[in-house]
N, C-alpha and C positions, 0 to 999 in steps of 0.2 A: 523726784529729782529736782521740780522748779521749785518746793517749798525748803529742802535742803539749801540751795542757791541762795537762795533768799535769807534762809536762817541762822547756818552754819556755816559757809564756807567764807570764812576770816581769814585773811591770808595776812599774817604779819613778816616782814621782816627784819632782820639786824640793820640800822642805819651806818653803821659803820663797815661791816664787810657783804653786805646784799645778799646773806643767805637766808634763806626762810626757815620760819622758828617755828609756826604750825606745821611740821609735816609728821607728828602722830598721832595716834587713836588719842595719846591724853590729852593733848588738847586740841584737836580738832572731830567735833562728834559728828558723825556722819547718820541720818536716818534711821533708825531701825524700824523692827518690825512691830514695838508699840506707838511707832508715828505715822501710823497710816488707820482712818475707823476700819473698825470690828465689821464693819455691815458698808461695804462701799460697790455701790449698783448700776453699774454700767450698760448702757445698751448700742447693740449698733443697729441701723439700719439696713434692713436686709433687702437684697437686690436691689441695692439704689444705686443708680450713678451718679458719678462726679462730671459732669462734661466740662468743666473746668479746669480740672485736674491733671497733672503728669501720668499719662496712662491709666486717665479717672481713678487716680490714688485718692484714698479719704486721709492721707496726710495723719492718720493714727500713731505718729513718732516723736519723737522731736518738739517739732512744731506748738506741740500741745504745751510744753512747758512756758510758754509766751504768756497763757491764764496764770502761771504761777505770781504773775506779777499783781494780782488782784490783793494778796496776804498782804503786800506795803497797806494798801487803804485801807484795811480792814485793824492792820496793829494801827496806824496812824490814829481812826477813830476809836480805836479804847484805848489807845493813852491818851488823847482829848478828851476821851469820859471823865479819866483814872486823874485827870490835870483840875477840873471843874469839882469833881467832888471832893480836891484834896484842898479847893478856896485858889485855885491859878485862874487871870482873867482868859479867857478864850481869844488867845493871839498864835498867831504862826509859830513853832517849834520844828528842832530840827532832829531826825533820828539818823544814826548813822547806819549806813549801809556797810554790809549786811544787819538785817535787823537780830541780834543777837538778843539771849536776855540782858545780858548786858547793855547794851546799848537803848533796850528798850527801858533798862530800870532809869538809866539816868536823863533818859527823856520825857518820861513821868515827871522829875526834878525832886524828888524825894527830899523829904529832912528828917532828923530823927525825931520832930516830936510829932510826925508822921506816927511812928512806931511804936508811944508808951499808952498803955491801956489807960481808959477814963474810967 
């Protein structure tokens, strides 16, 4: 759910009548089930308390989607790789939220002789 947030959900809409233009499957893609790993291993802690906690909740909800926020640094530093190997000096760039591939292609700064084989 927090790496959808983060990836997909692009909310555009109409500047002239404020109605929103992503509200279908085409163009708004929503997670499925080949975006999540094959092998993802979860453990909890068995008879532990929380004495911290609302009724020593372990907070297993919600909450958790706050790490989703780690994905920004992580696309950040490989399109600072993807900027250095393409000959960009290593300075500040901005990606627009949410990180779409879109948004990620044109933060790379691509050109097209980026793209013809040597």
């Amino acid at each position: 759910m927090g790496l959808g947030y983060w990836t997909s959900e692009h909310l555009i809409y109409d500047g002239a009548t404020g109605k929103l233009l992503t509200d279908r499957t085409w163009n708004y893609k929503i997670p499925g089930i080949k975006d999540i790993p094959s092998d993802m291993r979860i453990y909890f802690r068995r008879n532990a308390k929380n004495e911290l906690g609302v009724l020593q909740s372990k907070a297993t909800g919600e909450p958790s989607t706050c790490l989703a926020t780690v994905f920004l640094h992580a696309a950040r530093e490989a399109v600072r790789a993807a900027r250095l190997q393409a000959g960009y000096e290593d300075t500040w760039f901005d990606i627009d939220i949410p990180c779409t591939t879109e948004s990620i292609f044109n933060a790379v700064g691509h050109k097209l002789e980026h793209f013809t084989l040597k």
